[in-house]
C-alpha positions as CSV (number, residue, x, y, z in Angstrom):
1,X,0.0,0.0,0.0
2,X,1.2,3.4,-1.0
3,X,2.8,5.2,2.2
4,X,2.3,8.5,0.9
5,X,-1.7,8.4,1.2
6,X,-1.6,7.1,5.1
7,X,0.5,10.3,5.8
8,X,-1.4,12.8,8.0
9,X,-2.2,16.5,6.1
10,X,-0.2,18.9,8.6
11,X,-0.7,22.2,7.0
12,X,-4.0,23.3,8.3
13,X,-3.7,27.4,6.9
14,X,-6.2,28.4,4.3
15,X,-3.7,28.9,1.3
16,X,-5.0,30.0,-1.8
17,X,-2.8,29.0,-4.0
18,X,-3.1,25.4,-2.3
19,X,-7.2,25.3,-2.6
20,X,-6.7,26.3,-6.5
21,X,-4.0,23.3,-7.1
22,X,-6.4,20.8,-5.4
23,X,-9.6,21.7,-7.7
24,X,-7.7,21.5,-10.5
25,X,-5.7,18.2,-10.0
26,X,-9.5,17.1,-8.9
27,X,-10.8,18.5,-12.1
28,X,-8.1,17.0,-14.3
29,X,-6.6,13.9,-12.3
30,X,-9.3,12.9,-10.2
31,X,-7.4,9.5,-10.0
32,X,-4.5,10.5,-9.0
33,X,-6.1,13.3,-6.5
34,X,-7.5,10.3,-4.4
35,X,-4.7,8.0,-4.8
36,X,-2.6,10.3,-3.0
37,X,-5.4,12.1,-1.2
38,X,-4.1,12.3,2.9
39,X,-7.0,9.8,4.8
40,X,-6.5,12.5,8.0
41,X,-5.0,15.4,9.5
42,X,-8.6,16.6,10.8
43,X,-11.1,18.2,9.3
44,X,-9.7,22.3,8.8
45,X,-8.5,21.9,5.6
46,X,-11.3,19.8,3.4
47,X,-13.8,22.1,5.1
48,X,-12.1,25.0,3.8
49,X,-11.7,24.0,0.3
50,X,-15.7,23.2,0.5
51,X,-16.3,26.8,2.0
52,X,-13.7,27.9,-0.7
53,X,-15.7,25.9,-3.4
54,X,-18.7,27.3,-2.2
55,X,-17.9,30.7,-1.8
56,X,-16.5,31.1,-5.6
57,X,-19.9,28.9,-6.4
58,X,-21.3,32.4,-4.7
59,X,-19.9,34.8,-6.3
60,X,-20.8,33.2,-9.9
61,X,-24.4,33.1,-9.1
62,X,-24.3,36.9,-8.0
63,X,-22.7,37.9,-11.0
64,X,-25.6,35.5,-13.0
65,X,-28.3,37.1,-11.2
66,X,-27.5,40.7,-12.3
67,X,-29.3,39.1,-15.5
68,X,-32.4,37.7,-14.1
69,X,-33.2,40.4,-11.8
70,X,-32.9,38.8,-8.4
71,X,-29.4,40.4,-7.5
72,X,-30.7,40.4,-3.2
73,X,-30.9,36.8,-3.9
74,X,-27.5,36.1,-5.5
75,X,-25.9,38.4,-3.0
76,X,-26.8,36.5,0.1
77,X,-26.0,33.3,-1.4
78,X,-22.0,34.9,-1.1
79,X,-22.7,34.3,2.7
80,X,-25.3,31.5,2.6
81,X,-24.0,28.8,0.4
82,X,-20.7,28.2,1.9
83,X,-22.2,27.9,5.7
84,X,-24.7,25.5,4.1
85,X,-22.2,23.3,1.6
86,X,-20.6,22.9,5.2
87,X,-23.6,21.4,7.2
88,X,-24.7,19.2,3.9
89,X,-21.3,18.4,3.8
90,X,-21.1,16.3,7.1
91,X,-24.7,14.9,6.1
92,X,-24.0,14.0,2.7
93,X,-20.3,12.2,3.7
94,X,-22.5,10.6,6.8
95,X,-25.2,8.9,4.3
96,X,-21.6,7.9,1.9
97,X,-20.0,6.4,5.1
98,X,-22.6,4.0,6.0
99,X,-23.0,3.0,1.5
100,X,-19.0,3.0,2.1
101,X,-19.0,0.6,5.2
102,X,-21.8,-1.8,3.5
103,X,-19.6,-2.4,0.7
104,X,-17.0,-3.7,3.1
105,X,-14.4,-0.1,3.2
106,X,-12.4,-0.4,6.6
107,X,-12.1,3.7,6.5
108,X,-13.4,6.6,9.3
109,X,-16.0,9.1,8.6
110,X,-12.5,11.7,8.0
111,X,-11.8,10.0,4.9
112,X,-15.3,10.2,3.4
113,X,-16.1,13.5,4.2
114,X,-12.4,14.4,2.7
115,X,-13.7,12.0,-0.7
116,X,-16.7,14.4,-0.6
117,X,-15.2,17.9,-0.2
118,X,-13.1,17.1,-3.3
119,X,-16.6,17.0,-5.2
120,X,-17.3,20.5,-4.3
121,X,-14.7,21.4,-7.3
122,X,-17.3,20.9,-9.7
123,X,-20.0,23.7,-7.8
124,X,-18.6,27.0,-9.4
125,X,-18.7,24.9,-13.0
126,X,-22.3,23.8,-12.2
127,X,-23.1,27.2,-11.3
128,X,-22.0,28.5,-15.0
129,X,-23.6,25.7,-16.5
130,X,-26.8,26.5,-14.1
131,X,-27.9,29.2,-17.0
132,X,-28.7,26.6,-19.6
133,X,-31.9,24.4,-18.4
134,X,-31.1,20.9,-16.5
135,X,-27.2,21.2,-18.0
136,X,-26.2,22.0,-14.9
137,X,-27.9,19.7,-13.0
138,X,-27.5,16.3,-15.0
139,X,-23.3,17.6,-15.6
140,X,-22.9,18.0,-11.6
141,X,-24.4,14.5,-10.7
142,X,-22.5,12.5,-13.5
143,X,-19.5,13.9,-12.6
144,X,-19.5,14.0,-8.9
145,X,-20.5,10.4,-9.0
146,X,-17.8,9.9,-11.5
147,X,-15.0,11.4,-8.8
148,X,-17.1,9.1,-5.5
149,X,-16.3,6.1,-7.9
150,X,-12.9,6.9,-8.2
151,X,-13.0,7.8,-4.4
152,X,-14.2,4.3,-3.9
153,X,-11.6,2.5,-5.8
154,X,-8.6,4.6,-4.9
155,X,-9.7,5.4,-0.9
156,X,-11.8,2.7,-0.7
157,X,-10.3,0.0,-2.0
158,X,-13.3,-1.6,-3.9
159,X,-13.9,-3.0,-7.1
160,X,-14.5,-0.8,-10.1
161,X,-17.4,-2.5,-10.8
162,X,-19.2,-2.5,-8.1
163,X,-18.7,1.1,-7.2
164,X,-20.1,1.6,-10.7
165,X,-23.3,-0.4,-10.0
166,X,-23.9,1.2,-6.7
167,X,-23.4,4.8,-7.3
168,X,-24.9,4.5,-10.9
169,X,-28.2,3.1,-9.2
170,X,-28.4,5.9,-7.1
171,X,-27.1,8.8,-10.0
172,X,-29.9,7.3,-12.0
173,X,-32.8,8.0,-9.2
174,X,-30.8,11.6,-8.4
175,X,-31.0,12.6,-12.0
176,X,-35.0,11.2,-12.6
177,X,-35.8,13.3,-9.5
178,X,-33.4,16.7,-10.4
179,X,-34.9,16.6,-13.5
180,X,-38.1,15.8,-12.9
181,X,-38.3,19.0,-9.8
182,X,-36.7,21.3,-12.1
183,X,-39.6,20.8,-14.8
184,X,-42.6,21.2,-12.2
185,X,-41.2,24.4,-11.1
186,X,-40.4,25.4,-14.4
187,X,-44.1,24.3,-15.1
188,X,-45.5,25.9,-12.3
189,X,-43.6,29.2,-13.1
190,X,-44.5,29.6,-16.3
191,X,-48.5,28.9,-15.5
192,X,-47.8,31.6,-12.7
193,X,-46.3,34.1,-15.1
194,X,-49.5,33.4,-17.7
195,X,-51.8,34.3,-14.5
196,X,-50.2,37.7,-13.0
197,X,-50.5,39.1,-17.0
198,X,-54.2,38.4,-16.5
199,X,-54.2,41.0,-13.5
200,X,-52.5,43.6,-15.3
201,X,-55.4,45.7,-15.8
202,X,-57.5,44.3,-12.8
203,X,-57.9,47.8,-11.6
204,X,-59.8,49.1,-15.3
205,X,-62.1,45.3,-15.2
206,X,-66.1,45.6,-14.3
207,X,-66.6,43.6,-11.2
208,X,-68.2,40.7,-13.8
209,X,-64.7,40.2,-15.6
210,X,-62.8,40.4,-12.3
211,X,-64.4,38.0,-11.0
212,X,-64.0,35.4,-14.1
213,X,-60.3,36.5,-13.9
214,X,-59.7,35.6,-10.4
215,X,-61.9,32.5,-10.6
216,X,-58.9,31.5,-13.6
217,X,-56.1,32.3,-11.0
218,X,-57.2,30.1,-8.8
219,X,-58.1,27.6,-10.7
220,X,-54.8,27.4,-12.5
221,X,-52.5,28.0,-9.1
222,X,-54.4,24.7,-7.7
223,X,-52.7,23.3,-10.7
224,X,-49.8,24.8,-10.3
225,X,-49.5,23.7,-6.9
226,X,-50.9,20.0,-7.3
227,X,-48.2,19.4,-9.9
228,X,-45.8,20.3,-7.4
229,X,-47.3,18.5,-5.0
230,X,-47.4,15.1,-6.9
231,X,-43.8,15.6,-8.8
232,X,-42.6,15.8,-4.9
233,X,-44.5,12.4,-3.8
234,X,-43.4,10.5,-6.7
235,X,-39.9,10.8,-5.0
């Protein structure tokens, strides 16, 4: 067994020029990344490449949302989304320990969540790709899964293949439901949109037409809202 990858990680500063090196060697070399990937050295420095990740992931979606008019939105996620990729972080690497320890991996809960931080490269390009419908979406979950296989051969230790059956099952179900939540809110939008044109000139309608508009609002926000509601218990 390689010595180099049972090594502790040390260095626990937040070094730029570091956090860069590792999302591109994760980006280009994912093999590699996790073959020689430390196992510990405590949990500092993978959380700060995932607040790093996350913070950059921020600053993209400001900038994108100068363009669709919701700048108060993308501003706040600067300061929300790197304190939330934290706390899904420890979930998400949780939920891949147990998957990890059922396939028969002898590694701690440090090594999976350090597996999963190196993911978090791929947020600032799924935030670009975010502007072209479900791109984003379907790019981010076949590639993270791509880098957790790799994490479980190279970390892990375990076949290939069955890494590939395991977290292509459950890419498969993440993609049917992305996909599948993205349209019903687009769906749901769009009927929404239709409806507030109605109301443009509510003020100038005789009580009569007013009354038939509103009846049509609420007739199509029920379907608006049940479409929601059964995309949601389908998953």
């Amino acid at each position: 067994m390689d010595e180099h990858k049972q090594q502790p990680e040390a260095d626990q500063t937040f070094d730029v020029e570091k956090v860069i090196a590792q999302a591109k060697m994760v980006l280009s070399n994912p093999r590699g990344f996790y073959q020689t990937m430390p196992r510990s050295g405590g949990f500092a420095n993978p959380v700060i490449f995932v607040a790093a990740m996350a913070l950059v992931t921020g600053l993209v979606t400001a900038f994108l949302s100068l363009f669709s008019g919701s700048f108060a939105i993308g501003l706040g996620s600067i300061i929300f989304y790197p304190i939330a990729a934290v706390i899904v972080g420890f979930i998400a690497s949780a939920v891949l320990f147990v998957i990890w320890k059922l396939m028969g991996s002898q590694q701690n809960y440090e090594s999976a969540f350090r597996c999963w931080s190196a993911t978090t490269a791929l947020y600032p390009i799924a935030a670009i790709l975010s502007i072209f419908p479900y791109i984003g979406a379907i790019v981010s979950i076949l590639w993270s899964t791509y880098l957790i296989i790799e994490a479980s051969v190279s970390v892990h230790e375990r076949k290939r293949k069955t890494a590939q059956i395991v977290f292509g099952i459950l890419a498969v179900f993440f993609l049917i439901s992305n996909i599948g939540s993205q349209y019903a809110s687009r769906q749901a939008a769009d009927r929404f949109s239709e409806m507030s044109k109605q109301f443009e000139d509510f003020d100038q309608m005789s009580p009569e037409e007013a009354g038939r508009k509103m009846g049509e609002f609420l007739k199509g926000f029920e379907q608006g809202s049940s479409a929601i509601k059964q995309n949601g218990e389908s998953e």
